[in-house]
BAKOL-374575 format. One record per residue (C-alpha): residue in one letter; residue number from 0; y, z, x. Coordinates in steps of 0.001 Angstrom, whole numbers. Layout:
N
+--------+-----+---------+---------+---------+
: residu : num :       v :       w :       u :
+--------+-----+---------+---------+---------+
:      a : NUM :       Y :       Z :       X :
...
+--------+-----+---------+---------+---------+
REM end
This chain:
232
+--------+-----+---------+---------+---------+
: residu : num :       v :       w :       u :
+--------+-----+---------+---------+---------+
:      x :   0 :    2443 :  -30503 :   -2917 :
:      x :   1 :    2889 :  -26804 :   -2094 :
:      x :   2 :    1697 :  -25209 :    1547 :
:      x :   3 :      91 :  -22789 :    2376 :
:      x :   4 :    2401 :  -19768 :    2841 :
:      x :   5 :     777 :  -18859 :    5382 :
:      x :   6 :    2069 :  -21418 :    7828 :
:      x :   7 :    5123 :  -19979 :    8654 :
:      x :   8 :    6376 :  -17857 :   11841 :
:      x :   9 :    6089 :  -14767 :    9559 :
:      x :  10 :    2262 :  -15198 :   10197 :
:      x :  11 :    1815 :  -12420 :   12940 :
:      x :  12 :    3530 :   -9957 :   10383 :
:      x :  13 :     142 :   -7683 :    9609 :
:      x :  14 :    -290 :   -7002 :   12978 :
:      x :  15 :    2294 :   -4168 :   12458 :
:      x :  16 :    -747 :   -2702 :   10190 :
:      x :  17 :   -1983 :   -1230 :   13469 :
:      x :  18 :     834 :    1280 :   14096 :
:      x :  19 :    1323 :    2464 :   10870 :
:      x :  20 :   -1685 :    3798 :   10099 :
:      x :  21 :    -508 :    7257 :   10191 :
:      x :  22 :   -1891 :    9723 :    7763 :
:      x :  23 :   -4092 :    9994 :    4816 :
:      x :  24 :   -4368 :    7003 :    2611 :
:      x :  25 :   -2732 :    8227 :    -489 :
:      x :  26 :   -4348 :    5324 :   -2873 :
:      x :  27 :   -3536 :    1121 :   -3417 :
:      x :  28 :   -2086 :     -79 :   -6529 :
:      x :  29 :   -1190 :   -3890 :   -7869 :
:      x :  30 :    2262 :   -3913 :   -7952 :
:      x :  31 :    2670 :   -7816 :   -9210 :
:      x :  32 :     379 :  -10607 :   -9719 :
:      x :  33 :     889 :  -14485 :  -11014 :
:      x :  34 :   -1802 :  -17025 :  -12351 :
:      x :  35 :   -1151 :  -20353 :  -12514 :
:      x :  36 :    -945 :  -21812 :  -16429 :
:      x :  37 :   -3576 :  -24268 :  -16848 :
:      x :  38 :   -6339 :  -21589 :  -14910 :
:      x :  39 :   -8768 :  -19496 :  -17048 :
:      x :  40 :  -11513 :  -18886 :  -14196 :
:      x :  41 :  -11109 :  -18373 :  -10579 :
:      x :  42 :  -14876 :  -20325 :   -9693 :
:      x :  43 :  -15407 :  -22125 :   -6199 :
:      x :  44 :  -18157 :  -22739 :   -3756 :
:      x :  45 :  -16630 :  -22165 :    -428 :
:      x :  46 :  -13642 :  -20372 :     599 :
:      x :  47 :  -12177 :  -19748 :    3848 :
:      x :  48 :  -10153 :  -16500 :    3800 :
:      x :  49 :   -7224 :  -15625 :    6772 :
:      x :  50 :   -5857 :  -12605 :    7381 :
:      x :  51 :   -2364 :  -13582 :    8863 :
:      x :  52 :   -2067 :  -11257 :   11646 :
:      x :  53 :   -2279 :  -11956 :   15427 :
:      x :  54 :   -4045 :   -8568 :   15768 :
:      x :  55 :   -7467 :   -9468 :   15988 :
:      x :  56 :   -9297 :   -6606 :   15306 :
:      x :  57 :   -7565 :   -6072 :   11973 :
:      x :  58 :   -7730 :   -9618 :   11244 :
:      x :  59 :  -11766 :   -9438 :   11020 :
:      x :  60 :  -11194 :   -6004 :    9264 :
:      x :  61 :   -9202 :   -7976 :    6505 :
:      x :  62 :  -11397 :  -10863 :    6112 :
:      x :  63 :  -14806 :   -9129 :    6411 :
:      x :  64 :  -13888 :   -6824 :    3722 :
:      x :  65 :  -13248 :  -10381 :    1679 :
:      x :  66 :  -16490 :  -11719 :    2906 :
:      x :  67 :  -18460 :   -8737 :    1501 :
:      x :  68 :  -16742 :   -8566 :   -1729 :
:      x :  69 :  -18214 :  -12033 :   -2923 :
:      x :  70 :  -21740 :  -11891 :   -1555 :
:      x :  71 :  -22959 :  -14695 :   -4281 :
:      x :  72 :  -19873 :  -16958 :   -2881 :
:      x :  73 :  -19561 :  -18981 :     123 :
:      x :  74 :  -16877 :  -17025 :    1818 :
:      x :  75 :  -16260 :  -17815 :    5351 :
:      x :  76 :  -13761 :  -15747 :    7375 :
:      x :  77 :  -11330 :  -17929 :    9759 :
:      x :  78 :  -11721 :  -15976 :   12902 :
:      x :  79 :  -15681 :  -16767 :   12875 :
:      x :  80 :  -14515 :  -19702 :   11600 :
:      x :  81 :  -12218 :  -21261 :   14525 :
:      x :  82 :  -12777 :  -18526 :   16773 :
:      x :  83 :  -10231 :  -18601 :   19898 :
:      x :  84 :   -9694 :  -22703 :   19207 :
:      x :  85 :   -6823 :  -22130 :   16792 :
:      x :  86 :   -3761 :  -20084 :   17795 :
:      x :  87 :   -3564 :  -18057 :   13771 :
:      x :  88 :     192 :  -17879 :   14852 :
:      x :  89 :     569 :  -21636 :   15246 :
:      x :  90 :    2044 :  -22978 :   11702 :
:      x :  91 :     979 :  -26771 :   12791 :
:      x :  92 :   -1980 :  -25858 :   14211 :
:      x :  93 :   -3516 :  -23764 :   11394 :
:      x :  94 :   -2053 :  -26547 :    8802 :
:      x :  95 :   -3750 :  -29165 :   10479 :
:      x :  96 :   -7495 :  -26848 :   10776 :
:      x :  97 :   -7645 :  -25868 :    7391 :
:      x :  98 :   -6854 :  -29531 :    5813 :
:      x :  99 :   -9974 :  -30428 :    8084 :
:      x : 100 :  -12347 :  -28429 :    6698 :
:      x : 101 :  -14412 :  -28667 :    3596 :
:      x : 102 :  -13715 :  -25492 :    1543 :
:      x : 103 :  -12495 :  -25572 :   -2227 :
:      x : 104 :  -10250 :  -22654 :   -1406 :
:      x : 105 :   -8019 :  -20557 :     885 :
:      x : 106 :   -7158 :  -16939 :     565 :
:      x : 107 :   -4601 :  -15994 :    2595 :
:      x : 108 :   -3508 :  -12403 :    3216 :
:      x : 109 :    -466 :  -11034 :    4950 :
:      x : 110 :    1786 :   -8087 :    5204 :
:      x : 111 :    5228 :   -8773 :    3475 :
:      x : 112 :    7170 :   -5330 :    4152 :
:      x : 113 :    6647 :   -2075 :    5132 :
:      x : 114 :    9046 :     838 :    4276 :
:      x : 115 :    9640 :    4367 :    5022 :
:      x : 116 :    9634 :    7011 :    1995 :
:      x : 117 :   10803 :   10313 :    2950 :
:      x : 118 :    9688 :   13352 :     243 :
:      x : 119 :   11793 :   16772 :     211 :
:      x : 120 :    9562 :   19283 :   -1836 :
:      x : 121 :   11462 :   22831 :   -1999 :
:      x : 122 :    9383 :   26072 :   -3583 :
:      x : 123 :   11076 :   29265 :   -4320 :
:      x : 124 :    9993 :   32666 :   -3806 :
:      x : 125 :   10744 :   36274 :   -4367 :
:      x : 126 :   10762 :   37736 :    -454 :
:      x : 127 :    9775 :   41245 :   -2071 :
:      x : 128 :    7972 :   42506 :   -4526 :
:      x : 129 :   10457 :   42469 :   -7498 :
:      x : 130 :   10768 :   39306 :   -9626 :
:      x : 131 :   13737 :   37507 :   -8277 :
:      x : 132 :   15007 :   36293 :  -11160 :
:      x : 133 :   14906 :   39212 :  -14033 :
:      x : 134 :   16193 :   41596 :  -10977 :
:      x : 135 :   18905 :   39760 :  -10077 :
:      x : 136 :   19630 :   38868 :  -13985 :
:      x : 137 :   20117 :   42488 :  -14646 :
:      x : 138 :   22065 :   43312 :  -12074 :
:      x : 139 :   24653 :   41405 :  -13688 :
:      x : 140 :   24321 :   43364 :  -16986 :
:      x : 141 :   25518 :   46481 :  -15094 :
:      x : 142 :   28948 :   45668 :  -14505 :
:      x : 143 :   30451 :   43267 :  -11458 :
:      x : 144 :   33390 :   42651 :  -10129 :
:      x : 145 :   37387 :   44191 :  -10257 :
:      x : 146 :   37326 :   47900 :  -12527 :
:      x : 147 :   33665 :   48188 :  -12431 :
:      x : 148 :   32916 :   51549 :  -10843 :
:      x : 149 :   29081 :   50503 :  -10503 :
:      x : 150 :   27314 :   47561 :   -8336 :
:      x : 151 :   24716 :   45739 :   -9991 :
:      x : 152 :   21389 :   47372 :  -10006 :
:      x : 153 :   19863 :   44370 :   -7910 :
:      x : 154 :   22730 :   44989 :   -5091 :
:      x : 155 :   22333 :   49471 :   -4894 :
:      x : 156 :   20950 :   49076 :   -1908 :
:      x : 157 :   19580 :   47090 :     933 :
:      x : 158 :   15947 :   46953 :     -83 :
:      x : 159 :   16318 :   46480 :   -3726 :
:      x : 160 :   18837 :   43326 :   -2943 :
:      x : 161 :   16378 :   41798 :     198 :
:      x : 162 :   13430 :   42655 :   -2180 :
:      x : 163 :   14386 :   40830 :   -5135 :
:      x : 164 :   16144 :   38174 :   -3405 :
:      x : 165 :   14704 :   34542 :   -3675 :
:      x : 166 :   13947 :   32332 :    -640 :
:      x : 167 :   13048 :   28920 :    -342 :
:      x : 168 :   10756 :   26893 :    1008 :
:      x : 169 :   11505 :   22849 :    2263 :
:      x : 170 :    8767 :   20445 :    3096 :
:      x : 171 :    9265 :   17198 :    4374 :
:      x : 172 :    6879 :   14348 :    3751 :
:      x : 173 :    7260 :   10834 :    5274 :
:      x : 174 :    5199 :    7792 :    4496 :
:      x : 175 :    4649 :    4209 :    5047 :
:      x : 176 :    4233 :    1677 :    2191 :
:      x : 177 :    2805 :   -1142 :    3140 :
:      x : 178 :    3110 :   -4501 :     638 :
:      x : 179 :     709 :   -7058 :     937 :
:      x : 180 :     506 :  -10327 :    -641 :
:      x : 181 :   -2880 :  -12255 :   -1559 :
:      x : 182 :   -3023 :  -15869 :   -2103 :
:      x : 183 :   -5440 :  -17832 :   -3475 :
:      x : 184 :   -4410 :  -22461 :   -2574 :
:      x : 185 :   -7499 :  -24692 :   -4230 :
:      x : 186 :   -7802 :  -27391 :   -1706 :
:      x : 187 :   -7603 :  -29908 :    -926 :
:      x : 188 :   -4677 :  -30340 :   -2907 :
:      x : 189 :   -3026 :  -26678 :   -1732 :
:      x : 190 :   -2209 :  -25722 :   -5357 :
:      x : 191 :   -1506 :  -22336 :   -5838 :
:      x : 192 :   -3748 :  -20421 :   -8491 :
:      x : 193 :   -3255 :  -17177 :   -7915 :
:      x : 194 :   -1077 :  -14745 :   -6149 :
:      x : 195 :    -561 :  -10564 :   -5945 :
:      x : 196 :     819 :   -8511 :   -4134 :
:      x : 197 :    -774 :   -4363 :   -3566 :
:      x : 198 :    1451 :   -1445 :   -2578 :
:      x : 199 :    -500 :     846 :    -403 :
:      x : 200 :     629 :    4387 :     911 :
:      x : 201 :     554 :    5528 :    4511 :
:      x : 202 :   -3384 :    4573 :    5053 :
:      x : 203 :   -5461 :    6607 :    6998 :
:      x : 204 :   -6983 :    3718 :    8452 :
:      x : 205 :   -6886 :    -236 :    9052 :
:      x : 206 :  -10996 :      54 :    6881 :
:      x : 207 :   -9555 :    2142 :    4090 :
:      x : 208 :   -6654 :     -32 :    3456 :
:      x : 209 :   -8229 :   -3276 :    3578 :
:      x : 210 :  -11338 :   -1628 :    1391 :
:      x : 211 :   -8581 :    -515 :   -1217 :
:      x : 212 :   -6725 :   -3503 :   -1091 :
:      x : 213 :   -9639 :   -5727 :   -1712 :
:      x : 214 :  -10614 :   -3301 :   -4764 :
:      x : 215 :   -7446 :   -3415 :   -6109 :
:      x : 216 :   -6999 :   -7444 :   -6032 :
:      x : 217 :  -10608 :   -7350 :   -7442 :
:      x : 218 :   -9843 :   -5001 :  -10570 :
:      x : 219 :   -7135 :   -7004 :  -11400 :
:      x : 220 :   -9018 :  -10558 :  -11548 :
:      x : 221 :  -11404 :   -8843 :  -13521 :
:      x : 222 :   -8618 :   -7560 :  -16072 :
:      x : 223 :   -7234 :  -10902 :  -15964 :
:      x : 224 :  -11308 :  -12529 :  -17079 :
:      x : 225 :  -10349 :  -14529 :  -13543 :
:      x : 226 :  -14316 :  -13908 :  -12446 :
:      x : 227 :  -17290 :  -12165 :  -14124 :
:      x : 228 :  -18217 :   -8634 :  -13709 :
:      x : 229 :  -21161 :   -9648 :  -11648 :
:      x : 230 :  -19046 :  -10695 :   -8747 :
:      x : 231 :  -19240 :   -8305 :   -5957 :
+--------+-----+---------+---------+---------+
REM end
């Protein structure tokens, strides 16, 4: 019998979320995603859904966001659910609450890594008004270096060289990807079904990245014929 992932000290990991929300979200993709064999169609009554963060404001960010994405399902988020009775951080505790209940599933969400990627972007310009390139080309057609009595045309004189000479430009981008695994346990026998994990780029916000993550787990189930294209 498999548990819950969850459980584990690792559980307070998307509270991070909340200071890296830095700039504007860039877009969430589905990096990787697993289906257990012998399932054809994701279909349950009830389902409690945890957001594994001690952070409680994006916790009910998270699971609201699941909540409203199956409005003909019984989803039921954990924080309305157990309210301040269950420490979400407590392994044993949250074990022993969820085995209690009646659901036939658990989705549990949590952030498995966050990264820094830094982007150098360099542009290059003519300072002046010649074309950098063709002036500078032909300078070299006019004879440079030892026994050539003339300088090339580009280097004559101060303005012509500055003129036609190219600068550059450096920008330097840094962002935040954020990796966050979904997993879907039937219960009450805590078999995995399904499992994926979305890549999401420097967010704006902690609404726009659990909005985009919750559209991008729900694109793929429909790829996969995991639910109907009713399901909201």
């Amino acid at each position: 019998m498999k548990n819950i992932p969850v459980l584990r000290p690792a559980t307070s990991a998307l509270a991070v979320v909340a200071f890296l929300l830095l700039s504007a979200c860039s877009g969430t993709q589905l990096k990787d995603s697993w289906v257990a064999p012998d399932v054809t169609k994701l279909s349950f009554k009830s389902i409690l859904v945890i957001a594994a963060t001690s952070d409680a404001t994006t916790r009910r960010i998270f699971e609201d966001n699941v909540v409203a994405a199956a409005p003909q399902t019984h989803v039921v988020s954990s924080y309305a659910l157990f309210g301040d009775k269950v420490d979400i951080t407590d392994a044993a505790k949250v074990t022993a609450a969820v085995r209690a209940t009646k659901f036939d599933a658990v989705v549990v969400m949590r952030l498995v890594s966050d990264r820094a990627e830094t982007t150098v972007n360099q542009t290059t310009y003519p300072v002046g008004g010649y074309n950098s390139m063709y002036h500078y080309g032909m300078g070299y057609g006019y004879g440079y270096g030892p026994g050539y009595r003339y300088a090339p045309v580009g280097y004559r004189s101060f303005g012509s060289y500055y003129g036609g000479y190219a600068m550059t430009s450096t920008t330097v981008t840094t962002d935040h990807i954020l990796s966050i695994e979904t997993s879907i346990y039937e219960l009450p026998g805590e078999k995995l079904v399904w499992s994926g994990v979305t890549e999401s780029k420097s967010p704006g916000s902690a609404k726009q990245l659990a909005k985009e993550v919750v559209t991008a787990l729900r694109q793929e189930m429909l790829k996969q014929h995991l639910i109907g294209p009713s399901a909201k």
